[in-house]
C-alpha positions in Angstrom: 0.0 0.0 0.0 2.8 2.1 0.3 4.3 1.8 -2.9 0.6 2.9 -4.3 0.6 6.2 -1.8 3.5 7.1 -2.7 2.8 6.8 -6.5 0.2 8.5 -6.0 2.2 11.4 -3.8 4.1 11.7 -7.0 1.7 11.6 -9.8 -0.3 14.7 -7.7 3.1 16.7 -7.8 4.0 15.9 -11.7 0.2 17.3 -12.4 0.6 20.0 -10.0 3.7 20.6 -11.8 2.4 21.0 -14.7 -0.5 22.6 -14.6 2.5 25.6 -13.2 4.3 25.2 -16.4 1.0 25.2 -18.3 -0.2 28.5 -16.9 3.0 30.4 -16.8 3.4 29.8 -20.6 -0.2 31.1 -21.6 0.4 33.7 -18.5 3.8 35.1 -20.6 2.2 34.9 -24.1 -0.7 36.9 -23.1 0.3 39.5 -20.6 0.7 42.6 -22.9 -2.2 44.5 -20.7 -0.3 43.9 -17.8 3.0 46.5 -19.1 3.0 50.5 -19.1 4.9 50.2 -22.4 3.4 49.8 -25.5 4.3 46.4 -26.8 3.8 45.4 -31.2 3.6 42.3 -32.6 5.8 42.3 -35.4 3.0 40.5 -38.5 5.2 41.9 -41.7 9.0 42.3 -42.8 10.3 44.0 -45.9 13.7 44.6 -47.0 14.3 47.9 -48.3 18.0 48.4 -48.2 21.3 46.5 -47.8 24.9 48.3 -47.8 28.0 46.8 -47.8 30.5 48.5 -44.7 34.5 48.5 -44.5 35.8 50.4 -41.9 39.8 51.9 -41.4 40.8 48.5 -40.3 39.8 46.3 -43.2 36.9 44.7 -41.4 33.8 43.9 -43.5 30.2 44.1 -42.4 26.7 44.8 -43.9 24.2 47.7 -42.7 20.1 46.8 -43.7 17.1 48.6 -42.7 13.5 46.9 -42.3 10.6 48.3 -42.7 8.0 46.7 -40.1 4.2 46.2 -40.0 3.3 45.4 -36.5 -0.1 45.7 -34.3 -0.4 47.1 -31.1 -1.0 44.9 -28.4 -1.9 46.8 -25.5 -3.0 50.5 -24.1 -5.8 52.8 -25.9 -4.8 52.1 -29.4 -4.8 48.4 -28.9 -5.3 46.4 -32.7 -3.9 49.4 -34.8 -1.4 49.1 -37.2 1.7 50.8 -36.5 5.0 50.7 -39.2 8.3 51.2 -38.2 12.1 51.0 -39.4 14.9 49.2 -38.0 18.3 49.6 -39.1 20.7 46.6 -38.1 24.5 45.2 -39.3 25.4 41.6 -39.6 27.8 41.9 -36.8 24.7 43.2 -34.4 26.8 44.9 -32.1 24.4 47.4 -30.6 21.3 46.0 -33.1 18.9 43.0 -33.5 17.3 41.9 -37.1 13.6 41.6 -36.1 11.0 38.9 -37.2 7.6 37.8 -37.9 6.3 37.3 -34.5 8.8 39.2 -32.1 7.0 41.4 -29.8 8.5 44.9 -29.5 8.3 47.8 -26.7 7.7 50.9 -28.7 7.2 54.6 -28.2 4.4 56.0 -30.3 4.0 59.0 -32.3 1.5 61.7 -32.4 1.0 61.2 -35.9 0.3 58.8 -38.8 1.8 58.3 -42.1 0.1 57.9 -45.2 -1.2 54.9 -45.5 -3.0 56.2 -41.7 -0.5 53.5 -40.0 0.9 54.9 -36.4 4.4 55.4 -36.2 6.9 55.3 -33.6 10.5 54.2 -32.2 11.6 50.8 -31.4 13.0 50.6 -27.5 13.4 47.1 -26.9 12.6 43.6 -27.5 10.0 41.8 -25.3 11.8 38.5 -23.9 10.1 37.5 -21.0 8.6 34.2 -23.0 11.7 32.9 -24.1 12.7 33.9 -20.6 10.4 31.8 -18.8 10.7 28.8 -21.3 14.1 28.8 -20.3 13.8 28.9 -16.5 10.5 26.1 -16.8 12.6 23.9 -18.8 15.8 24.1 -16.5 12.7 23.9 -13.2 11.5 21.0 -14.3 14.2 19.0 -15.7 15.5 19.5 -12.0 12.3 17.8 -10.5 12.2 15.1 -12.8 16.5 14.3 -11.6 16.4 15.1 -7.9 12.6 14.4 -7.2 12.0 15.5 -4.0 15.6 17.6 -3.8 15.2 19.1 -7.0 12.3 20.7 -5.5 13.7 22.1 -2.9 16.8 23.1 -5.4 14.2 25.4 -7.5 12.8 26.6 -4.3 15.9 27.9 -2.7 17.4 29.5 -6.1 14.4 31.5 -6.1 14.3 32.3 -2.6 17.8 33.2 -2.8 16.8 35.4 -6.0 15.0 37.0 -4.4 17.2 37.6 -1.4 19.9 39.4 -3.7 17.2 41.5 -5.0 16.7 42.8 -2.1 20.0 43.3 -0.9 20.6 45.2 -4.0 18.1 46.9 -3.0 19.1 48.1 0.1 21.9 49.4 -1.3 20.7 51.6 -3.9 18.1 53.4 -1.0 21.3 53.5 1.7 24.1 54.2 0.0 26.1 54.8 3.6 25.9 50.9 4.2 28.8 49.2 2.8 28.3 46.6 0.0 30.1 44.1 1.4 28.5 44.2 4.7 25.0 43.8 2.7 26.9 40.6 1.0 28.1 38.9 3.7 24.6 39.2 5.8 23.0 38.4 2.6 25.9 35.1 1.9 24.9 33.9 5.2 21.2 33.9 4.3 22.3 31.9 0.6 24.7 29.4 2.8 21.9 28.5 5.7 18.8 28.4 3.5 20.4 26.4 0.3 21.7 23.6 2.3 19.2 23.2 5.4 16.5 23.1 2.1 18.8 20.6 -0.4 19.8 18.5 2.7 17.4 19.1 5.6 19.1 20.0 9.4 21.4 17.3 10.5 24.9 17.4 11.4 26.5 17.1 7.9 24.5 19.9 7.0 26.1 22.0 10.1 29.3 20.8 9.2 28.7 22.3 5.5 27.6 25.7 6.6 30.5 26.4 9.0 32.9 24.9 6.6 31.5 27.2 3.7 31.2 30.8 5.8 34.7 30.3 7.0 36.8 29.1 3.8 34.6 32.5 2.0 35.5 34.9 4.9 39.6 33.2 4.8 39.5 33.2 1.6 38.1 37.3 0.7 40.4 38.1 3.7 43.7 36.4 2.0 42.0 38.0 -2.0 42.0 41.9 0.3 45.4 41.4 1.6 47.3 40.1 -1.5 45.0 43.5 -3.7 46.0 45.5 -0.3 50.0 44.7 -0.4 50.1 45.3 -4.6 47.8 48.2 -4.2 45.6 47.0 -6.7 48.7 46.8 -9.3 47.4 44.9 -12.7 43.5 45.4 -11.9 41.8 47.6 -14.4 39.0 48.9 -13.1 37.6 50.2 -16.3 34.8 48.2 -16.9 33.4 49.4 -13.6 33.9 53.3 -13.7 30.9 54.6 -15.2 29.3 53.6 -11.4 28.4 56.4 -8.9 29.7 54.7 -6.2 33.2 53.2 -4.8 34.0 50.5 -7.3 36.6 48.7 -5.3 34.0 47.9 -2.7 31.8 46.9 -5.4 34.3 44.6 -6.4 35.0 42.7 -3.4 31.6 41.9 -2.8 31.2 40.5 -6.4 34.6 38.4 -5.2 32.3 37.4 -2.0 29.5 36.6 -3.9 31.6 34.6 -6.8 33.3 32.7 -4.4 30.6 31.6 -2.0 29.3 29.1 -4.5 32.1 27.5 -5.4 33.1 27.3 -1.9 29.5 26.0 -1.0 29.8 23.4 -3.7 33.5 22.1 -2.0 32.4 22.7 1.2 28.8 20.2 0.9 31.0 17.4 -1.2 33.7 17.0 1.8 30.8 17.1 4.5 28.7 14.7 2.4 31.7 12.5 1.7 32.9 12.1 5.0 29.5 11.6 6.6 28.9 8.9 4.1 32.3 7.0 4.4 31.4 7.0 8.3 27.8 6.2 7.9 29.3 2.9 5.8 31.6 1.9 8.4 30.8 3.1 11.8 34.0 1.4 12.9 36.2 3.1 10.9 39.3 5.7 12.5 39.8 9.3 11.9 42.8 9.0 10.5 41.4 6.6 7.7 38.8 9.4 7.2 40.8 12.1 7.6 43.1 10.5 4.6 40.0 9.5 2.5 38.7 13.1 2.5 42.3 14.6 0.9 42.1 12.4 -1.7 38.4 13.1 -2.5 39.7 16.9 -2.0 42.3 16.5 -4.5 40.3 15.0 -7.3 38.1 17.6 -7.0 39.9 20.7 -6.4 41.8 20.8 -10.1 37.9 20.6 -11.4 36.3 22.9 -9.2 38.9 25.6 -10.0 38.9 25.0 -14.0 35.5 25.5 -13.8 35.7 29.1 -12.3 38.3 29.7 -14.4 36.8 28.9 -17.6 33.2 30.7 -16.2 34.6 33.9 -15.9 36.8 34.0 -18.6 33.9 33.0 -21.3 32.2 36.1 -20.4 35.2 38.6 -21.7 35.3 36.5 -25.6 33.3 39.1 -27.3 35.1 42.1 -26.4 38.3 40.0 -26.6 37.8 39.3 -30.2 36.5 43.2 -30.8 39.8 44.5 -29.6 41.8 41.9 -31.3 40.0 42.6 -34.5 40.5 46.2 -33.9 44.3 45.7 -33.8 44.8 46.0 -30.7 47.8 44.6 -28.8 47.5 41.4 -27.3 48.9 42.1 -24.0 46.6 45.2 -23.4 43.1 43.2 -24.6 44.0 40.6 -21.9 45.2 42.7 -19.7 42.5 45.2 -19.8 39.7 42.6 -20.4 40.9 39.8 -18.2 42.3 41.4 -15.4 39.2 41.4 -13.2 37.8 38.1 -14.2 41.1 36.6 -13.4 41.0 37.9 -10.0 37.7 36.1 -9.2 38.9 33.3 -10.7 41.7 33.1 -8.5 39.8 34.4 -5.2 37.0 31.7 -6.3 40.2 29.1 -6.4 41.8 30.4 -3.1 38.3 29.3 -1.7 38.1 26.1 -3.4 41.8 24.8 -1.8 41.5 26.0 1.9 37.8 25.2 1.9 39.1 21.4 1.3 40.9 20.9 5.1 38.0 23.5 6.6 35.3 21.1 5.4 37.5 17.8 6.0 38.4 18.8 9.5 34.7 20.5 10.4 32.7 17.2 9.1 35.9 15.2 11.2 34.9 17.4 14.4 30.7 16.4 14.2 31.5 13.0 13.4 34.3 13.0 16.5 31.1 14.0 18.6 28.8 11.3 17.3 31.6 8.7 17.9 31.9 10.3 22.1 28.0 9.9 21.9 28.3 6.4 21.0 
């Protein structure tokens, strides 16, 4: 009978499920009346002109301009035609070739042209379909995996979503408050409410949380004193300049940020390891587990820290390419495009290795107390 209850437990929560899915789709693809924006379905494309482009340095590209026929989907002139024109290059830098059936924001004209169509501006693109067929795929393919878990995954990412939303927040209404005090409060918050909902409250999960908010505050501490004693030598802050506020500070809390989830992710693999090898073999010494748990930090610390390396570093490859193409010298584009991403790399790495003997010797210390216990 139990088999069929639980069955049953789980055929409720996969229809639940997607009746969710099911509603958010149809809640995106008709929301138009809910924006202050006006928003156009794009229902006709015509090509009216195509140039070819060289600029000073030899590179080739091609400038077009559309003309669009779209209808208004929202506000008082909701079902009027409207035409517009887009201009866009091949390389769409700073420009996007529209289609039959994008959805546009759009500032409207007083007037009309002469075939009595209203006229206007293209602002933006409305994404927030593909947006949420994204995040509903990525949701559910995390239920079906880890069940039960996965559930509680896609519950605490948006709970901790929110959370840095409102941090953020915080900081743009009370500028006086320093960022990184915001992120630490707010990396306590992530640490306890990921893994007590992922793993539930037990030990191992104590072990993980300790482990994690002291290998992030050892490791941003060792990342302020190496930037401290170089005074900042090598770090270009360019990037970051066009802020109001103190950019160094901004940057140390996106180092404490970066590295808490790598250091979360080391952190809950040597708890978890360690608990299980005990859990196995009650009778077996701390020095056997102390042993086991460096080797399982090993194997996984060359991964971990490839990972962050590779992570940060994809996100420069556009404007590496753009300077490179531009002829610029290759030690300045990495320098001046990689120098920042590097660092969090590196802070993220820091983490990652002295997180490995802080989680062995934290999940050692609980399981020491359950052995006295025993």
């Amino acid at each position: 009978m139990s088999f069929f209850r639980g069955k049953k437990k789980q055929v409720i929560l996969y229809s639940i499920l997607i009746f969710i899915c099911l509603a958010s789709l149809i809640f995106v693809y008709h929301n138009a009346s809910f924006y202050d924006r006006s928003i156009a379905k794009v229902t006709e494309i015509e090509l009216i002109e195509k140039e070819d482009l060289t600029d000073f340095r030899g590179n080739d590209d091609q400038q077009f301009v559309q003309r669009i026929i779209a209808v208004l989907q929202n506000g008082e002139e909701k079902g009027s035609e409207m035409e517009l024109l887009n201009e866009y290059s091949y390389s769409g830098a700073y420009d996007y070739e529209y289609k039959v059936g994008h959805e546009l924001f759009v500032a409207l004209d007083q007037s009309v042209n002469k075939k009595n169509r209203l006229t206007g501006e293209i602002k933006d693109i409305k994404r927030d379909k593909y947006l949420a067929i994204v995040m509903i795929a990525f949701a559910v393919t995390l239920i079906i995996v880890g069940k039960r878990q996965g559930l509680y995954s896609v519950i605490s990412l948006g709970v901790n979503a929110a959370l840095l939303s409102f941090a953020l927040d915080v900081y743009i209404k009370y500028s006086n408050i320093s960022l990184v005090l915001i992120c630490g409060v707010t990396a306590i918050l992530f640490t306890t409410i990921s893994l007590f909902l992922t793993n539930g409250i037990n030990e191992k999960t104590y072990a993980a949380i300790i482990a994690t908010l002291i290998g992030t505050l050892v490791s941003l501490f060792v990342t302020y004193m190496v930037i401290w004693g170089t005074d900042g030598r090598g770090l270009h802050y360019e990037e970051m300049q066009f802020l109001s506020r103190p950019y160094e500070m901004i940057f140390m809390a996106s180092l404490f940020v970066g590295s808490l989830g790598a250091v979360m992710d080391i952190a809950i693999t040597m708890s978890a390891s360690i608990f299980e090898i005990y859990e196995k073999n009650r009778d077996v010494s701390i020095a056997a587990l102390r042993k086991s748990g460096m080797e399982i930090g090993k194997d996984v610390m060359g991964t971990m820290t490839s990972i962050l390396f590779f992570v940060y570093v994809s996100g420069s490859l556009p404007m590496l390419l753009v300077y490179l193409k531009n002829a610029a010298p290759l030690g300045f584009t990495l320098s001046i495009n990689l120098s920042l991403e590097l660092a969090r790399a590196l802070a993220g790495g820091i983490g990652i290795v002295l997180t490995i003997p802080i989680g062995l010797y934290t999940a050692i210390f609980f399981i020491s107390r359950k052995k006295a216990r025993t």
